[in-house]
C-alpha positions as CSV (number, residue, x, y, z in Angstrom):
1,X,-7.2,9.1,-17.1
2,X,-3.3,10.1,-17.0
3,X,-1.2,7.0,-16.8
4,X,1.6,9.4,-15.7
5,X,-0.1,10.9,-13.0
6,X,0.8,9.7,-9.2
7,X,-0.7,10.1,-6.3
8,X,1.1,10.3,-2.9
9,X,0.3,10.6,1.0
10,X,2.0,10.9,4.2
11,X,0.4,8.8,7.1
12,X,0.5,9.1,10.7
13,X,0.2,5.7,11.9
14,X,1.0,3.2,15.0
15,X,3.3,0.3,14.7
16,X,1.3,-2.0,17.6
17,X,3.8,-3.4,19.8
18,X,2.6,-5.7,22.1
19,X,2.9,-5.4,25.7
20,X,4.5,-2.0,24.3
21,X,1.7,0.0,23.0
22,X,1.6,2.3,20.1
23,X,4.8,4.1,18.3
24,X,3.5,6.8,15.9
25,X,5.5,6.8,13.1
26,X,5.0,8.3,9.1
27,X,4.4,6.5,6.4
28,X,4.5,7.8,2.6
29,X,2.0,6.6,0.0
30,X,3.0,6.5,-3.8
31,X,0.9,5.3,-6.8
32,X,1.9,6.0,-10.1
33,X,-0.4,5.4,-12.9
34,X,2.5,3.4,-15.5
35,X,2.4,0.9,-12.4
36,X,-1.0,0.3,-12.2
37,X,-1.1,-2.6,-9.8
38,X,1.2,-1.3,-7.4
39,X,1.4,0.7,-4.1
40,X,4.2,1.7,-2.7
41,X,4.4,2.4,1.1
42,X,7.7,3.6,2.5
43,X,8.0,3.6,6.3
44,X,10.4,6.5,7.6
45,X,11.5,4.6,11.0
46,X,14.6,6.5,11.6
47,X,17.4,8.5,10.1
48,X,18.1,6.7,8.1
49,X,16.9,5.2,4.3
50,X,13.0,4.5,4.8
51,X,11.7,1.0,4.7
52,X,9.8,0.2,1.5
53,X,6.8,-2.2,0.8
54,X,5.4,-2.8,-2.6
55,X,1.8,-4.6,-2.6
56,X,-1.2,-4.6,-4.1
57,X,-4.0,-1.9,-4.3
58,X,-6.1,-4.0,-4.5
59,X,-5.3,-5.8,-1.8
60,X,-5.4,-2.7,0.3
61,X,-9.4,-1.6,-1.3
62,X,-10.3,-5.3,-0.1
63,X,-8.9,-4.9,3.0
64,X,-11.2,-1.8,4.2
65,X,-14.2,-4.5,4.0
66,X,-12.7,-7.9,5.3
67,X,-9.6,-9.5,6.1
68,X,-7.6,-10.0,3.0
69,X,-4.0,-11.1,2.2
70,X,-2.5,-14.6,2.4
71,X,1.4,-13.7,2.3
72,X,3.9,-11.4,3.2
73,X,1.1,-8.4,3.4
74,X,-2.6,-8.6,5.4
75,X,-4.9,-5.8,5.5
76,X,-8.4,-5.7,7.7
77,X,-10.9,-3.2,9.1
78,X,-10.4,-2.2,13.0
79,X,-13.5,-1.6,15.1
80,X,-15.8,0.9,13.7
81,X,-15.2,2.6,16.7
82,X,-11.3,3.0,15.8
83,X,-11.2,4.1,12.3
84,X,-8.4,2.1,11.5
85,X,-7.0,-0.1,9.0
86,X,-4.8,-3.0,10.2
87,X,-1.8,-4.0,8.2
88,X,0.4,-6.5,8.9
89,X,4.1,-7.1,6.9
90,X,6.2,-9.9,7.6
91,X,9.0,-10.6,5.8
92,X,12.5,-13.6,7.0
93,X,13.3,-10.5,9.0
94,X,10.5,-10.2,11.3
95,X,6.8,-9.2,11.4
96,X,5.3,-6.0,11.9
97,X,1.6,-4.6,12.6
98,X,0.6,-1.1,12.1
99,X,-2.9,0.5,12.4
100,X,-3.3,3.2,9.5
101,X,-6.2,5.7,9.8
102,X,-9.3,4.8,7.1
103,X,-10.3,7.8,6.5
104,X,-6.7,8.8,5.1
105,X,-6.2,5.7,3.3
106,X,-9.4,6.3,1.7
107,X,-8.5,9.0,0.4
108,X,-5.4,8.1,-1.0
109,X,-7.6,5.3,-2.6
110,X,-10.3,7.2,-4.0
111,X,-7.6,9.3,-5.8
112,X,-5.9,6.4,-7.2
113,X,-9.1,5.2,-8.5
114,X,-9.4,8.5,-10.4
115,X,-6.4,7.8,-12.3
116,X,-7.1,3.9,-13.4
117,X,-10.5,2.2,-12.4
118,X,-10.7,-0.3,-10.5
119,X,-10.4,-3.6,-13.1
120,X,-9.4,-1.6,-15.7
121,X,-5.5,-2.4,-14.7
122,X,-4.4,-4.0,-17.4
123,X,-5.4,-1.6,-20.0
124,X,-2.6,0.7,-19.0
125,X,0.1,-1.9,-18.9
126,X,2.6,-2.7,-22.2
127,X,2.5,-5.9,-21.6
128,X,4.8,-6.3,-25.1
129,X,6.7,-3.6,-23.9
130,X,7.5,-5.8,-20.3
131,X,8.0,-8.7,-22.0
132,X,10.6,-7.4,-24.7
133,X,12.1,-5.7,-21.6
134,X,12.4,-8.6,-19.6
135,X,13.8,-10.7,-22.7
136,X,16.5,-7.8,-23.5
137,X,17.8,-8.1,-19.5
138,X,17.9,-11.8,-19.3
């Protein structure tokens, strides 16, 4: 286990638009092992900066089973038949719903799993070392 090990992706995916479709689009993946909890998933939607979103891994592992998520992020299984995982970000400047392909995102997870366990988190945070951060900035 490398704490300063990251893992990254690019994603074809589909932003689902209703009565629109399907727009493909790429997504990039980052976990980093010093941020345990965290994914990062940066949506490249143009020319210009991409579109970042920071959640939970484990609310994406969760959501390849069953629906998970109660706020800003939602994850859930398509069809079998689809081989799709269904995430949905809303934020005060809209909502958006994008089917990600599993057996990608799998991937990506199993990796990050190979750098910090699953419930084994908290064993590579500082949590002094956030703290006396957090007390220096305030």
């Amino acid at each position: 286990m490398n704490i300063s090990a990251t893992v990254a992706a690019e994603l074809s995916l589909n932003l689902v638009v209703p009565d629109h479709g399907r727009v493909p689009l790429t997504a990039s993946l980052c976990y980093q092992g010093d941020d345990p909890y965290a994914i990062r998933m940066a949506f490249h939607v143009g020319t210009g900066d991409p579109v970042e979103w920071i959640f939970a891994r484990e609310l994406l592992a969760q959501g390849m089973d069953s629906i998970t998520g109660d706020g800003d992020v939602r994850v859930w299984p398509g069809a079998p038949s689809d081989d799709v995982i269904n995430i949905s970000l809303s934020s005060p400047f809209g909502q958006a719903e994008f089917e990600a392909p599993l057996t990608a995102l799998s991937a990506f997870l199993v990796r990050t799993f190979e750098i910090v366990p699953a419930g084994q988190e908290d064993a590579f945070v500082d949590i002094d070392g956030e703290l006396d951060a957090l007390l220096r900035s305030g």
